[in-house]
C-alpha positions as CSV (number, residue, x, y, z in Angstrom):
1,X,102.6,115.0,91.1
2,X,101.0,112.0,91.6
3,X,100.8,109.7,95.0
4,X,98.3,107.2,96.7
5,X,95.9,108.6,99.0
6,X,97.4,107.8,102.5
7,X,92.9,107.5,103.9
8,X,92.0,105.4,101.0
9,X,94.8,104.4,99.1
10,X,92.7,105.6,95.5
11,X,95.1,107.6,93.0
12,X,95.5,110.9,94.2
13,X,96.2,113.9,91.3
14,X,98.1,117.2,91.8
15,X,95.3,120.2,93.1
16,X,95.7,122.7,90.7
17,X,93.9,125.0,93.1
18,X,94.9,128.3,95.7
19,X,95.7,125.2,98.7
20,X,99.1,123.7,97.8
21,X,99.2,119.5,97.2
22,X,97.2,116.4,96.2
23,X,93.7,115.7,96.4
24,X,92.2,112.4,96.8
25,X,89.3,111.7,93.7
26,X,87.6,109.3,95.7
27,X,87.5,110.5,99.5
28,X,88.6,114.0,99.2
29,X,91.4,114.1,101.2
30,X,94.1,116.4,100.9
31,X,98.1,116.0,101.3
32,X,101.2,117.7,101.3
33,X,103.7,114.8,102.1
34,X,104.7,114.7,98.2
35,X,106.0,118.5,98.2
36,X,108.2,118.1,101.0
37,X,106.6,120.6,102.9
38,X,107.4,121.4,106.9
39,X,110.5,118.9,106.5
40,X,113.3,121.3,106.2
41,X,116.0,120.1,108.5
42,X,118.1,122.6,111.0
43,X,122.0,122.6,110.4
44,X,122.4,120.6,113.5
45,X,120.0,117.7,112.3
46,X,121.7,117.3,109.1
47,X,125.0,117.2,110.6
48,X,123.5,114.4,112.9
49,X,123.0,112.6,110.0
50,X,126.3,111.9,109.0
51,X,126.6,109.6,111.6
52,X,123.4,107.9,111.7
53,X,123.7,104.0,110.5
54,X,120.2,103.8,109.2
55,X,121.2,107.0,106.8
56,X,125.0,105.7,105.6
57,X,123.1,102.3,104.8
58,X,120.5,104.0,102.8
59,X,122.2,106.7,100.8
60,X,126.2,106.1,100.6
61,X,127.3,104.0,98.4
62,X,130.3,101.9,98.8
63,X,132.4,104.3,96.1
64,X,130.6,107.6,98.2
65,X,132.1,105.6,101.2
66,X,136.2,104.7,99.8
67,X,136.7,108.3,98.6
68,X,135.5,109.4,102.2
C-alpha cells in the first residue's frame, strides 16, 4: 500500500514489519488509516446509512437509485 504521510505529506511505503501499516521515509511516522482498521461499522450505523444524503449522493448512482 502506498499513501502520503498525513505529518509530512512525503510518500509513505507499506511496513513490512511485526506493527501493521505505513511508515513515513522521511519523518517516521506510522499509520493505519489505509488498512481500514478500527472502522468497522455496527449494524445499526450501516442501516443509518441508508438514509443519510451525504452517502446516497456519494455512492448511488442514478441506475442503483431507479431499480430501488
Amino acid at each position: 500500500m502506498r499513501c502520503e504521510c498525513a505529518e509530512c505529506g512525503a510518500y509513505m511505503a507499506h511496513a513490512e514489519d511485526m506493527k501493521m501499516g505505513c511508515i513515513c521515509p522521511a519523518c517516521t511516522a506510522r499509520c493505519t488509516a489505509c488498512l481500514g482498521t478500527n472502522t468497522l461499522l455496527s449494524k445499526e450505523q450501516l442501516h443509518a446509512l441508508k438514509d443519510d444524503p451525504f452517502f446516497e449522493r456519494q455512492f448511488v448512482t442514478e441506475e442503483e437509485d431507479e431499480s430501488l
